[in-house]
Backbone as JSON, one array per atom type, in Angstrom:
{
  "sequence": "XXXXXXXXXXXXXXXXXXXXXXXXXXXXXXXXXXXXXXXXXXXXXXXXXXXXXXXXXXXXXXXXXXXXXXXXXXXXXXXXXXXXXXXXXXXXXXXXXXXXXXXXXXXXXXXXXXXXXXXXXXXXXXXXXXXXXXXXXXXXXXXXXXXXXXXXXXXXXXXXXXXXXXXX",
  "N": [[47.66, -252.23, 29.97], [45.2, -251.76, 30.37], [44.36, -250.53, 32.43], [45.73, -247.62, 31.51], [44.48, -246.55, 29.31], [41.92, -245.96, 30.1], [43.06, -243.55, 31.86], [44.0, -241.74, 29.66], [41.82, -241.65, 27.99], [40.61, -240.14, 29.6], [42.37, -237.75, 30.19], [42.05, -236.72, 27.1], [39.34, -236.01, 26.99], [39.69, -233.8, 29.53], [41.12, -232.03, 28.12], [39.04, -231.16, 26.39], [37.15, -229.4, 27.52], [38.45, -227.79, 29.25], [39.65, -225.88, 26.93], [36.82, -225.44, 25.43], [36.15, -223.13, 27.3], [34.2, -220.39, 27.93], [35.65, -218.41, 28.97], [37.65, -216.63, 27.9], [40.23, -215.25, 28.68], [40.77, -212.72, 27.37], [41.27, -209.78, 26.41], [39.53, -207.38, 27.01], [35.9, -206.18, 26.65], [34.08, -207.19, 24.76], [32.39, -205.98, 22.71], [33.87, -204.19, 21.79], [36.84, -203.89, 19.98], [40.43, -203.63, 20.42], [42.08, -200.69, 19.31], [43.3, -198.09, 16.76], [43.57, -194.69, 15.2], [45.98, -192.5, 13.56], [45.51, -188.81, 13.64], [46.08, -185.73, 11.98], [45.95, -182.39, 12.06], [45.61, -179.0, 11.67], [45.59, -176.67, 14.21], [43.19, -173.61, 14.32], [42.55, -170.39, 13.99], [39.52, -169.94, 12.54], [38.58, -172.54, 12.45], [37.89, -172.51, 15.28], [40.11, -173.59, 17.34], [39.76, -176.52, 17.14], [39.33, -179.6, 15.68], [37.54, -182.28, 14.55], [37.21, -185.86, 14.6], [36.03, -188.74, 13.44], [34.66, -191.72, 15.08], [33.37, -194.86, 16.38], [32.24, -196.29, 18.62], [31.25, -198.03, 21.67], [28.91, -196.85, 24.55], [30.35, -197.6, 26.81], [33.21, -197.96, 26.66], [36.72, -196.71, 25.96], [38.31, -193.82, 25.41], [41.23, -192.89, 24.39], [43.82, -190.41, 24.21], [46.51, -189.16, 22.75], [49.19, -186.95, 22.1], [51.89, -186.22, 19.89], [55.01, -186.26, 20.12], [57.46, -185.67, 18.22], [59.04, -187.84, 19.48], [58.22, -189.1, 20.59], [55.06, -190.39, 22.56], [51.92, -188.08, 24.16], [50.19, -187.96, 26.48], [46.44, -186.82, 26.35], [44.3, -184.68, 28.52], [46.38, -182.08, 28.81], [48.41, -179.58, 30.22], [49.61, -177.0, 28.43], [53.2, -174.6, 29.22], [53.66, -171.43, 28.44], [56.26, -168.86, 28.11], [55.96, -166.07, 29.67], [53.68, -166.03, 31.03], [51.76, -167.49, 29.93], [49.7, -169.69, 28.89], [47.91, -172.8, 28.12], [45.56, -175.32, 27.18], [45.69, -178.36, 25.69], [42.85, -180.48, 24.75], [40.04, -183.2, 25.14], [37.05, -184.09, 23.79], [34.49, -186.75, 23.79], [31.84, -188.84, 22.13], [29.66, -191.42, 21.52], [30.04, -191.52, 18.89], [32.41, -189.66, 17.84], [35.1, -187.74, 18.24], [36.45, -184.89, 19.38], [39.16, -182.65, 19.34], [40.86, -180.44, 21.18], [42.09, -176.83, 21.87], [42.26, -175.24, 24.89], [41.62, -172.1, 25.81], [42.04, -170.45, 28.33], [43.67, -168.5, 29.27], [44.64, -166.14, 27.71], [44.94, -164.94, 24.12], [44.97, -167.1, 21.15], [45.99, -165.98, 18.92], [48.16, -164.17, 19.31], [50.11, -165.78, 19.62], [53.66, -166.46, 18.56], [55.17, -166.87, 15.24], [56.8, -168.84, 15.46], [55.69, -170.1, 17.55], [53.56, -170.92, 17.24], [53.7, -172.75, 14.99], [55.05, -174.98, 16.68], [53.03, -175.52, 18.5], [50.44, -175.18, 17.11], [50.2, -175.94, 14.01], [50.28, -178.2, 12.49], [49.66, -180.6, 13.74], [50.12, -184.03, 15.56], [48.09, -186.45, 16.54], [47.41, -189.54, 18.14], [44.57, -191.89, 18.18], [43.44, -193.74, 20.67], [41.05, -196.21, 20.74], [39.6, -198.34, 23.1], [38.38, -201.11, 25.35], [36.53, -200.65, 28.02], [37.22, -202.12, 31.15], [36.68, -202.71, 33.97], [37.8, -203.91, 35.74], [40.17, -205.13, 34.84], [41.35, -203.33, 33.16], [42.69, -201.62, 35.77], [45.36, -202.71, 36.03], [46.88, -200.76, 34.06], [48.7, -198.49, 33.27], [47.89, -195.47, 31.81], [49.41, -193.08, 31.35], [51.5, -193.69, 30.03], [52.38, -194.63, 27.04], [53.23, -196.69, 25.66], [52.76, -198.65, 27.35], [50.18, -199.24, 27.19], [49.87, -199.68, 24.67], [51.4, -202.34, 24.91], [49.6, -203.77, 26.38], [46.91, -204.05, 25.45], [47.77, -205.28, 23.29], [48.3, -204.16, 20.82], [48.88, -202.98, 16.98], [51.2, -200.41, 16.37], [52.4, -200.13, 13.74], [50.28, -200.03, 12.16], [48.85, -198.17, 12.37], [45.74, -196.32, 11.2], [46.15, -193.31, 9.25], [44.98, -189.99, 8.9], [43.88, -187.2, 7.89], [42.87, -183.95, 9.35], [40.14, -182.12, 8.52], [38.33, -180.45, 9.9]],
  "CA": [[47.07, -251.45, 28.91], [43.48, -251.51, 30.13], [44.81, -248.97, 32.83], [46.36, -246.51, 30.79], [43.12, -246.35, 28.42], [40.99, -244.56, 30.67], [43.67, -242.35, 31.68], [44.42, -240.95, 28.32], [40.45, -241.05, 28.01], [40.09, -238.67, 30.26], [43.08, -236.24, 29.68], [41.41, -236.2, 26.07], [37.99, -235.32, 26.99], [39.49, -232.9, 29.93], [41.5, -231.15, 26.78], [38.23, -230.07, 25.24], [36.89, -229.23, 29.01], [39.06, -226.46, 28.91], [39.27, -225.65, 25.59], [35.86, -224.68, 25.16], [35.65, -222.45, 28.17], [33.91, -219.53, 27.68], [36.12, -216.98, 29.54], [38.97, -216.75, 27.41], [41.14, -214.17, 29.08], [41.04, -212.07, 26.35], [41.27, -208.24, 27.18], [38.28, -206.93, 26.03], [34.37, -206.7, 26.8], [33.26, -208.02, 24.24], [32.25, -205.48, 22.22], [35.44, -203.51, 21.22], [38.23, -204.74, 19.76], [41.16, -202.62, 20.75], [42.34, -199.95, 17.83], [44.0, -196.55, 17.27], [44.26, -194.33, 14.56], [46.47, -191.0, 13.89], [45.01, -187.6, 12.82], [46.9, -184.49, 11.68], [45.24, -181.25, 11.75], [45.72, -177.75, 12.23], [44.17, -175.61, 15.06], [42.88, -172.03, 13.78], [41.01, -169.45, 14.86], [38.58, -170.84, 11.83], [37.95, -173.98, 12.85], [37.8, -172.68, 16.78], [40.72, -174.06, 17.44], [39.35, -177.9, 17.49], [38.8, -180.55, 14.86], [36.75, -184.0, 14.98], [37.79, -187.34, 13.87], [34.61, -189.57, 13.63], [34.61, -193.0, 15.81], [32.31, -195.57, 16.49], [31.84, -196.56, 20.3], [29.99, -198.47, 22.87], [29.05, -196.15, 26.16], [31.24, -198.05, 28.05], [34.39, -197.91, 26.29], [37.3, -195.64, 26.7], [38.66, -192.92, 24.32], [42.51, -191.95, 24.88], [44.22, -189.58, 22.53], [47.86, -188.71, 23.0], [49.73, -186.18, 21.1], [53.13, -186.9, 18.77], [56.25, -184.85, 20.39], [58.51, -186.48, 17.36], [59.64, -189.18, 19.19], [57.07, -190.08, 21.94], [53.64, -189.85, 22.99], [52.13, -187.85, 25.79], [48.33, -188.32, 27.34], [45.95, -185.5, 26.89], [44.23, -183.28, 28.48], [47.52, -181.4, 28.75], [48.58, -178.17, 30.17], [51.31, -176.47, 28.26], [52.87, -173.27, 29.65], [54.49, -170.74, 27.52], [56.89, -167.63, 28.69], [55.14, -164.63, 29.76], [52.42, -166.51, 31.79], [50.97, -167.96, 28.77], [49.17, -171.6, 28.99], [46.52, -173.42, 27.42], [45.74, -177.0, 27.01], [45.27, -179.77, 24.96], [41.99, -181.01, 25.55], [39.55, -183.57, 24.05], [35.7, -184.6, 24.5], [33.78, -187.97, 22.76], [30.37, -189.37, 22.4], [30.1, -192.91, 20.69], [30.39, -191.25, 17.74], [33.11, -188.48, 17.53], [36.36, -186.99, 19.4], [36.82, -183.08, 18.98], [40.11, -182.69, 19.99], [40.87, -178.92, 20.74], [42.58, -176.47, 22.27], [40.87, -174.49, 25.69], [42.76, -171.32, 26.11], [41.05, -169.28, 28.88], [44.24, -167.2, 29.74], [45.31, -165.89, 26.41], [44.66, -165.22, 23.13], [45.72, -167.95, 20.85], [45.85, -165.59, 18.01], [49.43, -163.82, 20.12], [51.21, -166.67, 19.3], [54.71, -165.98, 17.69], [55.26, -167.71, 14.37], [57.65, -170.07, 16.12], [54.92, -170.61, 18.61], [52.43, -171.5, 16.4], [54.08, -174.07, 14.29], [55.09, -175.83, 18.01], [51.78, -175.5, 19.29], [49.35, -175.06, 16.21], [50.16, -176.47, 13.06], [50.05, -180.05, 11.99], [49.93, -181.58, 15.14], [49.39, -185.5, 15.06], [46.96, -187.02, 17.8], [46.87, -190.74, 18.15], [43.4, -192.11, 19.33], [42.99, -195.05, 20.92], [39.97, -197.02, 21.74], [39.57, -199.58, 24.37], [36.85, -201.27, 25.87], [35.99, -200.5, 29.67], [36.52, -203.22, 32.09], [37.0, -201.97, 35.22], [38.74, -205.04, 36.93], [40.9, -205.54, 34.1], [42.03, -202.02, 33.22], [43.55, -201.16, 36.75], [47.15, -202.63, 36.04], [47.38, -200.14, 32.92], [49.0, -197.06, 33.26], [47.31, -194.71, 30.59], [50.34, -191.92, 30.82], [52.72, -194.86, 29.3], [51.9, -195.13, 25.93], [53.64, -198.43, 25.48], [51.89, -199.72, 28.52], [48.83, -198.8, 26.89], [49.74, -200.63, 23.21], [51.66, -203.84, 25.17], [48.59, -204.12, 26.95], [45.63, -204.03, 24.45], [48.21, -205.84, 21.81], [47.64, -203.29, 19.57], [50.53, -202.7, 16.49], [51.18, -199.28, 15.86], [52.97, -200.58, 12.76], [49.01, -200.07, 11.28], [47.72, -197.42, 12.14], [45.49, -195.38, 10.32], [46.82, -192.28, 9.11], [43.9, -189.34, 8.74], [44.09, -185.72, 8.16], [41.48, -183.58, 9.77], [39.0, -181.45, 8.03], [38.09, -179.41, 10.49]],
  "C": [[45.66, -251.01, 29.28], [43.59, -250.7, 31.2], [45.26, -247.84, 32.26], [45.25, -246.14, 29.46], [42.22, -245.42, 29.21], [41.6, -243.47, 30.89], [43.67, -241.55, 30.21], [42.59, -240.56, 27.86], [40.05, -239.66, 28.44], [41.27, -237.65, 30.41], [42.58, -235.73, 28.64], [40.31, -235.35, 26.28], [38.84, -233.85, 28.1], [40.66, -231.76, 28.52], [40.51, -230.28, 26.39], [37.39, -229.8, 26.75], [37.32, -228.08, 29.24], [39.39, -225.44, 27.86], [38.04, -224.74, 25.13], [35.47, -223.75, 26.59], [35.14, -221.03, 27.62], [34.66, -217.93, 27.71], [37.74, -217.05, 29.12], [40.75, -216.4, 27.37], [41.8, -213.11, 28.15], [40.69, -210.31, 26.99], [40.22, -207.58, 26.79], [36.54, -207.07, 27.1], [33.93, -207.15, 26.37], [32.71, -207.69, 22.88], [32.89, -204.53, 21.41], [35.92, -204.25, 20.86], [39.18, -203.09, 20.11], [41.86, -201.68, 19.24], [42.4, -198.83, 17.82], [43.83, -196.01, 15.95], [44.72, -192.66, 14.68], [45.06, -190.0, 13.26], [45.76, -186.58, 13.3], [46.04, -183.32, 11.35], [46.16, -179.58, 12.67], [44.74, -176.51, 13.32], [44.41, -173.78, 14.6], [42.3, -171.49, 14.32], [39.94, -169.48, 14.15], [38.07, -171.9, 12.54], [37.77, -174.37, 14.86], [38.53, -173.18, 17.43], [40.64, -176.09, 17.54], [38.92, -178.07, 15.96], [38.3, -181.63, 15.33], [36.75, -185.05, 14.06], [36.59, -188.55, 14.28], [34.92, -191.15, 14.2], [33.31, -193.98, 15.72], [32.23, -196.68, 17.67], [30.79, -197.49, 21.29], [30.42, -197.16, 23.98], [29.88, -196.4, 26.86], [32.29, -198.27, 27.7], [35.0, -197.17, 26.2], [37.98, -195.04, 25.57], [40.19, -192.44, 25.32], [43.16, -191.01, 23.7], [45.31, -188.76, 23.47], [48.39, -187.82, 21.99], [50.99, -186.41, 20.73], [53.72, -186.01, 19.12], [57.71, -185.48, 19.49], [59.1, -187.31, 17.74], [59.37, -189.92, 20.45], [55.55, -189.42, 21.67], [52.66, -189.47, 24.14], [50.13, -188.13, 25.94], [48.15, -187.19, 27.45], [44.98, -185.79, 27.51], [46.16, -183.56, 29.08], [47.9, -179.91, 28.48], [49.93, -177.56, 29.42], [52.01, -174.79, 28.72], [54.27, -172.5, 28.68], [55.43, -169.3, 28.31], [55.7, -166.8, 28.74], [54.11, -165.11, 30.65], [51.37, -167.27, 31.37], [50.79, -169.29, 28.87], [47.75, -171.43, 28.16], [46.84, -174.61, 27.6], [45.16, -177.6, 25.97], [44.4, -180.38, 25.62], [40.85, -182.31, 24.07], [38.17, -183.78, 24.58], [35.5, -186.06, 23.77], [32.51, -188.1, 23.11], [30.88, -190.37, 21.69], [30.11, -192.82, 19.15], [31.75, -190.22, 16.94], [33.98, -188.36, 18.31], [36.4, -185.94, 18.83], [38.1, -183.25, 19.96], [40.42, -181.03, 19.65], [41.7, -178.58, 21.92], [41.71, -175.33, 23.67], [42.11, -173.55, 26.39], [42.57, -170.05, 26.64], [42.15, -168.46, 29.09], [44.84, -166.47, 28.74], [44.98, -166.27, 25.14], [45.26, -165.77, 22.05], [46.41, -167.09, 19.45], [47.64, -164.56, 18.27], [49.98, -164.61, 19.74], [52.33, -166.41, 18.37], [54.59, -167.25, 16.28], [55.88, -169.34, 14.46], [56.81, -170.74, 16.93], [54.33, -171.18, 18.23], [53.02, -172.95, 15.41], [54.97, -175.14, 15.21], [54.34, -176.61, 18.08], [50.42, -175.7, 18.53], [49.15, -175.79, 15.25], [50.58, -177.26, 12.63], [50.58, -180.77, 13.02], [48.79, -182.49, 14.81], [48.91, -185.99, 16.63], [46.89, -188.74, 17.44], [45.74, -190.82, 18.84], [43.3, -193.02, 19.63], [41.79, -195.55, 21.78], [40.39, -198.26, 22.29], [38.81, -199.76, 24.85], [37.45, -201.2, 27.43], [35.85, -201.27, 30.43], [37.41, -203.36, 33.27], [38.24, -202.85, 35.97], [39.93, -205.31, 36.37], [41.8, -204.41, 33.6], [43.1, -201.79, 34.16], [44.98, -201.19, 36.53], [47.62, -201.43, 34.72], [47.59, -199.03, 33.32], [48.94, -196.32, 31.98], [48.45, -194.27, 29.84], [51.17, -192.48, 30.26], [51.51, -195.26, 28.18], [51.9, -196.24, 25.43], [53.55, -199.34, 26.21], [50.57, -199.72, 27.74], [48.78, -200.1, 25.62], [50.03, -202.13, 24.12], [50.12, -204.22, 25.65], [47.38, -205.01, 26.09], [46.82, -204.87, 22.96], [47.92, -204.97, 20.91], [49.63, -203.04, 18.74], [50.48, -201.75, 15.96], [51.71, -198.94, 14.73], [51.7, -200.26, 11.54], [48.37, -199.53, 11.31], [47.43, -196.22, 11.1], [45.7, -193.92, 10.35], [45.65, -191.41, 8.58], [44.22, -187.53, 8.82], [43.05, -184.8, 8.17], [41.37, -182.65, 8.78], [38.78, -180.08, 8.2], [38.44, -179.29, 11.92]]
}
């Protein structure tokens, strides 16, 4: 018995030895938590074709924003090309405060678009955004263009996200 006392001593103490380690292997910097939500808006020749869905950012964290093709999700920027020679893209910017998500449509005027085209391409198109914090070493295995690499990854449940309809 008076062998088997220290053992168990010291599996206890190394329990909280590990336990309290600091580096938890948690996906993250530190400063993020991982988190998405939708927005539905229409691009016009009003509103410049772009709306902005307000965030709240560290510098060093990463802005993705995929677009809703009814029964996936694709990674923009994104060129789309239309008959006749016709393209544009799906594009987005951020600061640690904002995403403008818009349309940049140097070869053609968006305003051409057939009625059919436009309610494709134009009107009430849904954008997921997802933030993620920035950590370089830890990122690498994620493949962005896989959306459901992106959620398994960051644990995130798309079961919750917030639902937002742009403005402008």
């Amino acid at each position: 018995m008076k062998k088997f006392l220290p053992i168990l001593l010291l599996a206890f103490v190394s329990l909280f030895i590990f336990s309290c380690d600091d580096n938890d292997n948690v996906v993250g910097d530190g400063d993020t938590y991982s988190q998405m939500r939708d927005v539905t808006g229409n691009f016009t020749n009003a509103n410049s074709y772009a709306f902005t869905q307000g965030i709240n950012i560290e510098s060093t964290d990463v802005v993705l924003v995929y677009r809703y093709l009814g029964d996936s999700w694709q990674l923009i920027p994104k060129m789309m090309y239309l008959s006749g020679n016709r393209e544009f893209q799906y594009n987005f910017v951020f600061d640690s405060q904002n995403v403008q998500i818009r349309i940049d449509d140097e070869n053609f005027d968006l305003t051409t678009l057939s009625a059919s085209e436009a309610n494709q391409y134009l009107n009430n198109q849904k954008f997921r955004i997802v933030l993620v914090p920035a950590s370089a070493n830890k990122n690498a295995s994620v493949n962005y263009e896989d959306y459901n690499s992106v959620i398994k990854y960051y644990n995130l449940d798309d079961s919750k996200v917030i639902n937002i309809k742009a403005t402008k």
